[in-house]
C-alpha positions as CSV (number, residue, x, y, z in Angstrom):
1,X,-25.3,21.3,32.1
2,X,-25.1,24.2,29.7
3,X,-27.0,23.9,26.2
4,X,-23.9,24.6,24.5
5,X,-22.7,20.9,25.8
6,X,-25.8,19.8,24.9
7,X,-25.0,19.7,21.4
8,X,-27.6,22.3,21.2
9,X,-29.4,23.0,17.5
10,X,-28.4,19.7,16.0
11,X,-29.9,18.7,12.3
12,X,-29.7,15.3,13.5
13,X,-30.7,12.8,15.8
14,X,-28.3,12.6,18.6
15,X,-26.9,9.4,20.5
16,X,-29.5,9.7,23.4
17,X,-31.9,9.3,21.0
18,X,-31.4,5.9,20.3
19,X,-31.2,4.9,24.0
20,X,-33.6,2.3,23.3
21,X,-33.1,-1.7,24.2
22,X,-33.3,-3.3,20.8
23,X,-36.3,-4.7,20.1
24,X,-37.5,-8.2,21.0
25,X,-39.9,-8.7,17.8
26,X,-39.3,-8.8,14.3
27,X,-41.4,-5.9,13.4
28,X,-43.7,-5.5,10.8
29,X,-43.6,-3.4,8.1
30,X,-46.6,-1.4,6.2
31,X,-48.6,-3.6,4.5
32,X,-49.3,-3.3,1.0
33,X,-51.1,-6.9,0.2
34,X,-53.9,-6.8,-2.2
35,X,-55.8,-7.8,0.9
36,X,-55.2,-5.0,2.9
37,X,-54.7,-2.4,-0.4
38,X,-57.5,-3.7,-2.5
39,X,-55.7,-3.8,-5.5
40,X,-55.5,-7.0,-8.0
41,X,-53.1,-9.5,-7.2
42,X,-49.7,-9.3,-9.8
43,X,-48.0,-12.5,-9.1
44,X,-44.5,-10.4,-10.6
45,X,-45.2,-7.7,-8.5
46,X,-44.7,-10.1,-5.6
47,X,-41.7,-11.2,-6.7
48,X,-40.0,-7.7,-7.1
49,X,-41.1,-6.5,-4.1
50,X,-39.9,-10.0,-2.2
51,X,-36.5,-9.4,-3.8
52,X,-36.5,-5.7,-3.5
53,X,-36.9,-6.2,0.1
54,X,-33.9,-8.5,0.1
55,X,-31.5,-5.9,-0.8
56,X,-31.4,-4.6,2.8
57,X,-30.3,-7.6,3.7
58,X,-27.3,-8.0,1.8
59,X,-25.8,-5.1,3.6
60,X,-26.2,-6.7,6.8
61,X,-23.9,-9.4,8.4
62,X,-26.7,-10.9,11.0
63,X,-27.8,-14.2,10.0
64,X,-30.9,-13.9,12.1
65,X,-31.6,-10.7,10.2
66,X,-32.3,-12.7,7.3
67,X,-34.0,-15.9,9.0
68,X,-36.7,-13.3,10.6
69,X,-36.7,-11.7,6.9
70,X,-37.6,-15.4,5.4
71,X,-40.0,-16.1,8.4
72,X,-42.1,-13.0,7.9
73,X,-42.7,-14.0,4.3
74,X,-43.7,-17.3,5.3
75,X,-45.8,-16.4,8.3
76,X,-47.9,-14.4,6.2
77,X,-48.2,-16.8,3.4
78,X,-49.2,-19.4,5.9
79,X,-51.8,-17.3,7.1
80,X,-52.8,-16.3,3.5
81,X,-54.1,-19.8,2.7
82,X,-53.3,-23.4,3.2
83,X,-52.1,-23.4,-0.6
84,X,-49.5,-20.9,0.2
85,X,-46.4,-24.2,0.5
86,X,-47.8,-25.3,-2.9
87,X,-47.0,-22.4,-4.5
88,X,-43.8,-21.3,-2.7
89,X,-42.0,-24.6,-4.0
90,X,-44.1,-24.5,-7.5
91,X,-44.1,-20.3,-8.5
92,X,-42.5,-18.4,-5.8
93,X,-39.2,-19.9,-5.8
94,X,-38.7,-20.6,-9.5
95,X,-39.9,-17.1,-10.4
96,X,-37.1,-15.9,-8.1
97,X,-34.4,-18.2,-9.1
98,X,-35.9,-16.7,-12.8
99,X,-34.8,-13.2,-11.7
100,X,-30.9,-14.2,-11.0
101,X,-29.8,-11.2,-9.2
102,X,-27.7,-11.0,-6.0
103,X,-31.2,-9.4,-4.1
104,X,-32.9,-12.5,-4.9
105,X,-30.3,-15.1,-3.9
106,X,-30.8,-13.1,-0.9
107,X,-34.2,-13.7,-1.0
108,X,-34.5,-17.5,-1.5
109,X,-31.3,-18.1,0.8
110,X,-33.5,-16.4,4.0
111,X,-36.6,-18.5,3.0
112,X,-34.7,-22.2,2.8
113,X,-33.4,-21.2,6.3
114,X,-36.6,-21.1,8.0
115,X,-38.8,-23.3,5.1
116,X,-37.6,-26.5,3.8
117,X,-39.1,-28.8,1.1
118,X,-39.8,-25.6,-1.0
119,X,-36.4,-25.9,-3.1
120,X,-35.0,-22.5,-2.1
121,X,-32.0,-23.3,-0.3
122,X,-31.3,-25.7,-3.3
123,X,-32.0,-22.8,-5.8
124,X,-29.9,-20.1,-4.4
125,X,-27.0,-22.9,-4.0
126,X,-27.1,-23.0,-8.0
127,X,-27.5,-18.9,-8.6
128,X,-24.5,-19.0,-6.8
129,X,-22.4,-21.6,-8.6
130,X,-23.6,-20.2,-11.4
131,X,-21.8,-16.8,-10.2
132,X,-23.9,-14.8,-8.8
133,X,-22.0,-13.6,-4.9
134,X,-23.6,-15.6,-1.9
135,X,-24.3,-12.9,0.8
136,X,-22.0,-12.1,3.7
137,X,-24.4,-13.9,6.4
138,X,-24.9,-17.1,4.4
139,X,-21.3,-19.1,6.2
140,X,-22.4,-17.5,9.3
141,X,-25.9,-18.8,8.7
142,X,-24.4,-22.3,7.5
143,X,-22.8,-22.7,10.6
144,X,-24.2,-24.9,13.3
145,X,-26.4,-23.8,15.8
146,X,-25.7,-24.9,19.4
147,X,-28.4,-24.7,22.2
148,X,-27.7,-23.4,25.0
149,X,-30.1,-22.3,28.7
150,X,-33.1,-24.9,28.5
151,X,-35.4,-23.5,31.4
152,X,-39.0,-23.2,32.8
153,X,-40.2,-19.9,34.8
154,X,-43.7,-20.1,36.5
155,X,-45.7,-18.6,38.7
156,X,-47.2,-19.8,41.9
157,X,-50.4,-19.9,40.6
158,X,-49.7,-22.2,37.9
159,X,-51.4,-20.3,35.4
160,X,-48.6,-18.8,33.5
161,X,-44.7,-19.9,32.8
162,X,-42.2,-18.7,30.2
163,X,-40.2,-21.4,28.3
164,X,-36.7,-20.1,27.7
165,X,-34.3,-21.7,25.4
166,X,-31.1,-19.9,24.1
167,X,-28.9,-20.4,21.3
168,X,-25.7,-19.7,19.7
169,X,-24.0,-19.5,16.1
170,X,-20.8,-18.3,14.6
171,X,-20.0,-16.6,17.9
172,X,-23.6,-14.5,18.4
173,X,-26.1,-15.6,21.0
174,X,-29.6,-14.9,21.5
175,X,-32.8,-16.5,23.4
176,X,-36.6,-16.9,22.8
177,X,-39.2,-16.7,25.6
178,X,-42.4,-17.8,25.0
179,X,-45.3,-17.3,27.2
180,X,-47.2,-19.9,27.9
181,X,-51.0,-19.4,28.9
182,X,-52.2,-21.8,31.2
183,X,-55.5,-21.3,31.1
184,X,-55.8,-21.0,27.7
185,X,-55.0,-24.6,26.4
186,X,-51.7,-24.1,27.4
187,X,-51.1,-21.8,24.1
188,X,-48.5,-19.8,23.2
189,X,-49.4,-16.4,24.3
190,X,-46.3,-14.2,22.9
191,X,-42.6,-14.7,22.0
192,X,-39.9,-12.0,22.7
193,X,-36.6,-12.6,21.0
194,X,-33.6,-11.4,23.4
195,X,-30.3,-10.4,22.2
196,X,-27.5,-12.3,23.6
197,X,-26.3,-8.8,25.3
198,X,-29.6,-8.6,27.4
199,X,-30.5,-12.2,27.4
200,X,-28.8,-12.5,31.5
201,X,-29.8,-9.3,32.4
202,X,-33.8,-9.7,31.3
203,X,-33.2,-14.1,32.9
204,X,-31.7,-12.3,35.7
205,X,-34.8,-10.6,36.8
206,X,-37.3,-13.2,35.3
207,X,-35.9,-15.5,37.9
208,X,-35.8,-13.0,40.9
209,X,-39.8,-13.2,40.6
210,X,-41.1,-16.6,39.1
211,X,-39.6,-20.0,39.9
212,X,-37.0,-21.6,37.8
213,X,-36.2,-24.7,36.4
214,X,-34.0,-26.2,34.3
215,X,-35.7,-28.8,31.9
216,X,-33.9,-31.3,29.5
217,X,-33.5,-30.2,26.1
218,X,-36.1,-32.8,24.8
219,X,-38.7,-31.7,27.6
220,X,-38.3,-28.4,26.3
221,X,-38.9,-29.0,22.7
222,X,-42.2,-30.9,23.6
223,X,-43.2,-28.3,25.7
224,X,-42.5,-25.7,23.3
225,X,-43.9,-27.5,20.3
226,X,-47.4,-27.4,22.6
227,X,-48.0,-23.8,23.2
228,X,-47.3,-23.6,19.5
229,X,-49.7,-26.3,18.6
230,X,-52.3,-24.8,20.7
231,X,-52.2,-21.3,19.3
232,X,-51.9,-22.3,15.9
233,X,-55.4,-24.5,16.5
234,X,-56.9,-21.4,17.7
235,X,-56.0,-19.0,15.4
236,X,-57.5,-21.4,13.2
237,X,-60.6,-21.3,15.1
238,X,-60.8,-18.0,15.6
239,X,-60.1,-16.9,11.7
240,X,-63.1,-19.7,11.0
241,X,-65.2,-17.4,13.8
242,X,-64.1,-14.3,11.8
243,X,-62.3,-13.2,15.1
244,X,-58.6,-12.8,14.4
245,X,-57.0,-11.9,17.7
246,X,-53.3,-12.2,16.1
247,X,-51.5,-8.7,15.9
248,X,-51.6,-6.4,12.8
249,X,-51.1,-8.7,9.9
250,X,-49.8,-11.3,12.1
251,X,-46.1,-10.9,11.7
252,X,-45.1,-10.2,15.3
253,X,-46.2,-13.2,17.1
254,X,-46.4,-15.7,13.7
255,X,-43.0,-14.5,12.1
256,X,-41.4,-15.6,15.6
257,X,-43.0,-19.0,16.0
258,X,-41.7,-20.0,12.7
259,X,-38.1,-19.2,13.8
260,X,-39.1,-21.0,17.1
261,X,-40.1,-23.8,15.0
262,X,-37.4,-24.3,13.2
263,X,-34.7,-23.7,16.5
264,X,-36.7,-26.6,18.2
265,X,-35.5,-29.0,14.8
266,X,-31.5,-28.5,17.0
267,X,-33.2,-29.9,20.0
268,X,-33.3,-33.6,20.8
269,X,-36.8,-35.4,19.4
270,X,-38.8,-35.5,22.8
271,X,-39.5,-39.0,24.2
272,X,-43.5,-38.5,23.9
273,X,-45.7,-38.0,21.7
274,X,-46.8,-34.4,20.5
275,X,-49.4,-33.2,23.4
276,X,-53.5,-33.2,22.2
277,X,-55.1,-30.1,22.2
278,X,-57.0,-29.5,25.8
279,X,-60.8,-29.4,25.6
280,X,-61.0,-27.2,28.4
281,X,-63.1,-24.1,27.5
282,X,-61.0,-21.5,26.4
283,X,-61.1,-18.7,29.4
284,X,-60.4,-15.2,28.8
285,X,-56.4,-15.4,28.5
286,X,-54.0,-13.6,31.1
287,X,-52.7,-10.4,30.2
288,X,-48.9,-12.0,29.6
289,X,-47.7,-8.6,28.5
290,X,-48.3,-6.8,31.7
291,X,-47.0,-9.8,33.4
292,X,-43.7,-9.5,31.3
293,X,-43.2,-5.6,31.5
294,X,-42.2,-5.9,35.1
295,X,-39.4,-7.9,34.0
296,X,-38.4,-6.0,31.1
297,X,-38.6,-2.7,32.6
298,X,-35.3,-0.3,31.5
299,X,-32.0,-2.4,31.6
300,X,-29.9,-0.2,32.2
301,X,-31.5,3.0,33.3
302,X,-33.1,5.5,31.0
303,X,-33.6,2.5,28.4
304,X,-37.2,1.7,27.1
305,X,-38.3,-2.2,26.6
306,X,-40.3,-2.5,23.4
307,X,-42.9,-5.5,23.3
308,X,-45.0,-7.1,21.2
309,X,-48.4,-5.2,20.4
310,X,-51.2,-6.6,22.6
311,X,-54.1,-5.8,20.5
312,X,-54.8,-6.4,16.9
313,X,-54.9,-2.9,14.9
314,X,-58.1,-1.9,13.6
315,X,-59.0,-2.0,9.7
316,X,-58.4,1.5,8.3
317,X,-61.6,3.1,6.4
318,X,-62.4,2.6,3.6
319,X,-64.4,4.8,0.9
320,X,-67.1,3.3,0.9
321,X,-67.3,4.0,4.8
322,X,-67.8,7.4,4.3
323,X,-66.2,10.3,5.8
324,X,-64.5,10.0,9.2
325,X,-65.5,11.7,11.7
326,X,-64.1,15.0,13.4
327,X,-62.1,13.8,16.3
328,X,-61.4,16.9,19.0
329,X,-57.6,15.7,21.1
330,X,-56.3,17.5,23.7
331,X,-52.8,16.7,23.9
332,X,-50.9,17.3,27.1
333,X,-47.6,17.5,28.1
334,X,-46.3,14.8,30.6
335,X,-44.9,16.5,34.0
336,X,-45.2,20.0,33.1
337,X,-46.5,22.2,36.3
338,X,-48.3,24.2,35.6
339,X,-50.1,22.2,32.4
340,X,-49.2,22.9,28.8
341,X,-51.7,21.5,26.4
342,X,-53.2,21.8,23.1
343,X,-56.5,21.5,21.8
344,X,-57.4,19.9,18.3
345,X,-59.9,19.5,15.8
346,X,-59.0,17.1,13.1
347,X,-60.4,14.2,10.4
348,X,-59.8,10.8,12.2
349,X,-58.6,9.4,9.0
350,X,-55.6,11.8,9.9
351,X,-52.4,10.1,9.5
352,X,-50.1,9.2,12.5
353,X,-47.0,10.8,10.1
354,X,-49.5,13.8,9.8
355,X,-50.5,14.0,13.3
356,X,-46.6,14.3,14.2
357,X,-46.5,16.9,12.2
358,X,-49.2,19.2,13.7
359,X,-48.3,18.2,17.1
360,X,-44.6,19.6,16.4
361,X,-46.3,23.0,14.8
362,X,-48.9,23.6,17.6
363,X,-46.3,23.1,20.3
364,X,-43.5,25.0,18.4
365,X,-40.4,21.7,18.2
366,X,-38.1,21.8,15.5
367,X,-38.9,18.4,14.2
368,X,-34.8,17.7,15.2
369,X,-35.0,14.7,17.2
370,X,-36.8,10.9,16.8
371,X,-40.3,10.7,18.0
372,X,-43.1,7.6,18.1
373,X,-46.5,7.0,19.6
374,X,-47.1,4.6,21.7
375,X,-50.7,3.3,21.7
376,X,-52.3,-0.4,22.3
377,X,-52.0,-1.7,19.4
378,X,-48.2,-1.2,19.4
379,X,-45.3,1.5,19.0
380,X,-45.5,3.7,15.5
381,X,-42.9,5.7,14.3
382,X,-40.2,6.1,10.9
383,X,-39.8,2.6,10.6
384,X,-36.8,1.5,12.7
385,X,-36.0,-2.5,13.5
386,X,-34.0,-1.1,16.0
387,X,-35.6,0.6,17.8
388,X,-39.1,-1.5,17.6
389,X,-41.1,1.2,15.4
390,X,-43.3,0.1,13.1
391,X,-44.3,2.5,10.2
392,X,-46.1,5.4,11.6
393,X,-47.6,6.9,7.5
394,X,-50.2,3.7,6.9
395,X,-51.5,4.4,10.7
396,X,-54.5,6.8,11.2
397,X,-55.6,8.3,14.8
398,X,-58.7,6.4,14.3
399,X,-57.1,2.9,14.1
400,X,-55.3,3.8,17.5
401,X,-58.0,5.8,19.2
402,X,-61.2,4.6,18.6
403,X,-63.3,6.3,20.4
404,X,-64.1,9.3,23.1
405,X,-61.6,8.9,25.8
406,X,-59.3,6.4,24.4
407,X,-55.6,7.6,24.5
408,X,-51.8,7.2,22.7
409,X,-48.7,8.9,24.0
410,X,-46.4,10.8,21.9
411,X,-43.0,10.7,22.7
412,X,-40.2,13.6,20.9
413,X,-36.6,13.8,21.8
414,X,-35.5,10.1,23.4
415,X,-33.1,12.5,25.6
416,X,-34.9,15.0,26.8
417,X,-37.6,12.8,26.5
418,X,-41.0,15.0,26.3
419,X,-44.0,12.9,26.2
420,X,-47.2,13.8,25.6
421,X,-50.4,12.4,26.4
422,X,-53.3,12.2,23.3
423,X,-56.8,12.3,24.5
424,X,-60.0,11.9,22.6
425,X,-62.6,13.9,24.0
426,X,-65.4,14.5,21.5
427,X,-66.4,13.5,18.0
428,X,-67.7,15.9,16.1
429,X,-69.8,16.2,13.1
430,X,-67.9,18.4,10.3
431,X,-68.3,22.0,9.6
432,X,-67.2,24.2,6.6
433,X,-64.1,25.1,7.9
434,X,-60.2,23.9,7.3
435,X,-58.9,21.3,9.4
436,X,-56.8,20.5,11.1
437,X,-57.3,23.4,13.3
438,X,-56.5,24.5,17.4
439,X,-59.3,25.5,19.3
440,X,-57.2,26.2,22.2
441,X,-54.2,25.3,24.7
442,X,-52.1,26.6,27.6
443,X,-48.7,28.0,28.4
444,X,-45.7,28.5,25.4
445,X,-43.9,24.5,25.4
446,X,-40.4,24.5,26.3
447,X,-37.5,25.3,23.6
448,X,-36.0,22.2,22.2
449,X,-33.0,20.9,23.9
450,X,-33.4,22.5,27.1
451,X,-32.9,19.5,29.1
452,X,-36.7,17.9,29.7
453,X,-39.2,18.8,32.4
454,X,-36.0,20.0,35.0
455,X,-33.9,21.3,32.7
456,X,-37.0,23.6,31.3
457,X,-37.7,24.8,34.9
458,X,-34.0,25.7,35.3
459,X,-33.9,27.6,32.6
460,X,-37.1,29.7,33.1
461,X,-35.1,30.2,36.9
462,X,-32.2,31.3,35.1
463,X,-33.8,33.4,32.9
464,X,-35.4,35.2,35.7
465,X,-32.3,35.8,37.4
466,X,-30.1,38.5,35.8
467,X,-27.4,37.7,38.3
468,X,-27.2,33.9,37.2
469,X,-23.7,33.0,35.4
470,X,-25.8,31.4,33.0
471,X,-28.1,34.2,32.3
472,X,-26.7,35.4,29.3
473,X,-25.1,32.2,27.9
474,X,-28.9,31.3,27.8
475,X,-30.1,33.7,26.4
476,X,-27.6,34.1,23.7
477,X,-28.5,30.0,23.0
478,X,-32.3,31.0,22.9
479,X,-31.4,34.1,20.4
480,X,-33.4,36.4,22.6
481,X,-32.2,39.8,23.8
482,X,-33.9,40.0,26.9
483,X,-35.8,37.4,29.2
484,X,-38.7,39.0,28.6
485,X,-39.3,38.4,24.7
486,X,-39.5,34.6,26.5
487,X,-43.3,34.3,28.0
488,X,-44.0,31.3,28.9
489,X,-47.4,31.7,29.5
490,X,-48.2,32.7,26.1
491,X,-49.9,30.6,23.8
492,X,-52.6,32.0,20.6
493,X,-54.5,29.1,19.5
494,X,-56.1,31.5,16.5
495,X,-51.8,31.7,15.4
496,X,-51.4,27.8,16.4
497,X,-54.3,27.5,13.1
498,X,-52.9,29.9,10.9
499,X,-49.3,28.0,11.2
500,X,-50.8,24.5,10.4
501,X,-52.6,26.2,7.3
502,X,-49.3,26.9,5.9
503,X,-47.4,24.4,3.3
504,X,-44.9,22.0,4.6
């Protein structure tokens, strides 16, 4: 394929970009609590920002949208203090109703659908006869919800299953999965949220692994309602320990499971009584993640699964921690033969926004395309629901890469799909010199658009050929006048500084 059908030069991102399944978690967004900010608490501040946050919704026609909108305020509340349904129903609501806009009948409509006994279903009903305009999703979200696939998948080990139970309203379905540890108190280990498109595709493959079995409704609920049970009684624990093994924040995992929670209130009342905790020890728990990646691998081709973070992110520095180190990366591209890299010396403290930046300037992209990193503690990017990014600017290499040879991959261009692989080779102490700076590298990186890995090689064989059909129709694309003002095994480090010196 030519670069001209390539849609070659575009100013924006182009439809391969987005090849991405949708994600399976409500993703967080940065976090700008006075816990994780250190500035003073202002109760009004809360509000605006709640509300303010509501007016994206009111675009939107996806009752689920705004039910994972509600839950991720209350998750974090919940986890903010057991005062936090005290003052929902007693400030947070009537300071909202007090507002009487259309972003904060949003806002109190999305919280009564995951949160009742606060009084915000009730209040937004009355903004709204008073005249204020319901939002599109609320008769969608009013309508009933039917359950659907009630099933068990396990393994033959016994030590893991997955507890599937889909649902469908005002003509959209979807599913939750949760995975269940069994060796772990039988505690809720993840949830993934599957949209009704994928939902047989992802059961499809589930099932040609693990062994399947449909439970009753009520069975289902009970179990459910345990693995929930059990995680929330050891996230206690562990926040009385100081350990906190949620995700960033605890929206990924915790905004789900209030969602969950309030699906199982459609189920039938199970015939027993809620399960006791286990007083087994707690054993180190199974890496359910790996276990589901096999199952979620691209569906269909060339599509990228996005799950759930694994690990919770790291605290970012503070001032009073001092300086961060020097942290000297050597970032690699993926597949290319021979290797094109770049070496870099740069404050850890560095920004994931800013480190996309200098990657982009030391290996000579165009910034045209959608990128993200990929790292342990989850996927980081321009903040996309979609596509599963969570914001990339609050992130700083040191909260993904802690120390010498931990490593993130950087992925640019969905389509052409060039990733790179970030390595952390040294710490450094600092010297009196600029950062960030290159200390060296290898080989000129391919020109944007050219088709990935294959699609560079054929065009340096193209190039080389003046007898090629293509030859000049590439060269033409490239703005070159001869192949040889192309040398791909040029690359100045000492120019690669000089260009990140230079204002943005």
């Amino acid at each position: 394929m030519s670069p001209v059908s390539r849609n070659r030069k575009s100013d924006k991102p182009r439809r391969s970009d987005r090849r991405i399944l949708r994600p399976v978690v409500a993703v967080p967004e940065e976090c700008d609590c006075p816990e994780c900010s250190g500035a003073d608490f202002d109760p009004q501040a809360l509000i605006d920002d709640l509300a303010a946050g509501a007016a994206g919704l009111l675009a939107g026609d996806d009752p689920l949208e705004a039910e994972l909108f509600g839950a991720s305020f209350v998750a974090a509340g919940r986890m903010a203090g057991e005062e936090f349904t005290e003052a929902l129903a007693e400030g947070i609501v009537p300071a909202l109703a007090q507002l009487s806009t259309p972003e904060s009948v949003g806002a109190l409509v999305a919280i009564g659908a995951v949160e009742s006994g606060v009084g915000a279903a009730d209040a937004a009903r009355l903004l709204i006869e008073g005249g204020l305009p319901a939002p599109a999703w609320m008769s969608a979200l009013d309508e009933p919800i039917k359950a659907g696939i009630c099933r068990r998948y396990s393994d033959s080990a016994g030590e893991a299953s997955m507890l599937l139970c889909a649902f469908e309203r005002s003509g959209r379905s979807h599913g939750f999965l949760v995975q269940v540890d069994h060796t772990d108190c039988d505690a809720a280990a993840e949830i993934m949220l599957l949209p009704g498109e994928v939902l047989d595709q992802v059961t499809g493959r589930i099932a040609s692994e693990l062994n399947a079995e449909e439970l009753d409704p009520a069975e289902l609920r009970w179990q459910v309602e345990r693995a929930l049970d059990a995680r929330a009684v050891h996230d206690t624990e562990d926040d009385a320990l100081g350990l906190d093994d949620a995700e960033e924040d605890g929206h990924d995992y915790h905004t789900l499971a209030v969602v969950v929670r309030a699906r199982m209130g459609v189920l039938p009342e199970p015939p027993r009584p809620p399960a006791a905790h286990g007083d087994n020890d707690r054993q180190t728990p199974l890496d359910l993640v790996k276990m589901l990646t096999r199952f979620t691998e691209p569906i269909p081709a060339g599509r990228r699964q996005v799950l759930a973070p694994a690990r919770k992110l790291p605290a970012k520095r503070k001032k009073s921690d001092g300086p961060a180190p020097i942290y000297q990366i050597k970032v690699s591209l993926r597949g290319a033969r021979p290797p094109i890299w770049r070496r870099l010396e740069l404050p850890g403290d560095t920004s994931l926004a800013d480190l996309h930046h200098i990657i982009q300037t030391v290996f000579g992209w165009e910034d045209s395309h959608l990128h993200a990193f990929e790292t342990p503690y989850g996927t980081f990017g321009v903040a996309d629901r979609e596509l599963g990014h969570r914001a990339e600017k609050p992130v700083t290499l040191e909260q993904v890469a802690t120390g010498v040879g931990d490593k993130a991959r950087y992925l640019y261009d969905f389509g052409d799909n060039w990733e790179h692989e970030i390595t952390v080779e040294k710490l450094l102490d600092r010297q009196a010199v600029q950062y960030p700076r290159c200390t060296g590298g290898r080989r000129a990186a391919p020109p944007d658009d050219c088709g990935g890995i294959w699609g560079y090689a054929d065009l340096l064989d193209i190039l080389a050929d003046p007898t090629h059909p293509e030859h000049s129709e590439r060269l033409e694309w490239l703005g070159l006048t001869s192949a040889e003002d192309l040398d791909p095994t040029r690359f100045d480090a000492a120019e690669a500084t000089r260009m990140l010196a230079e204002p943005r």
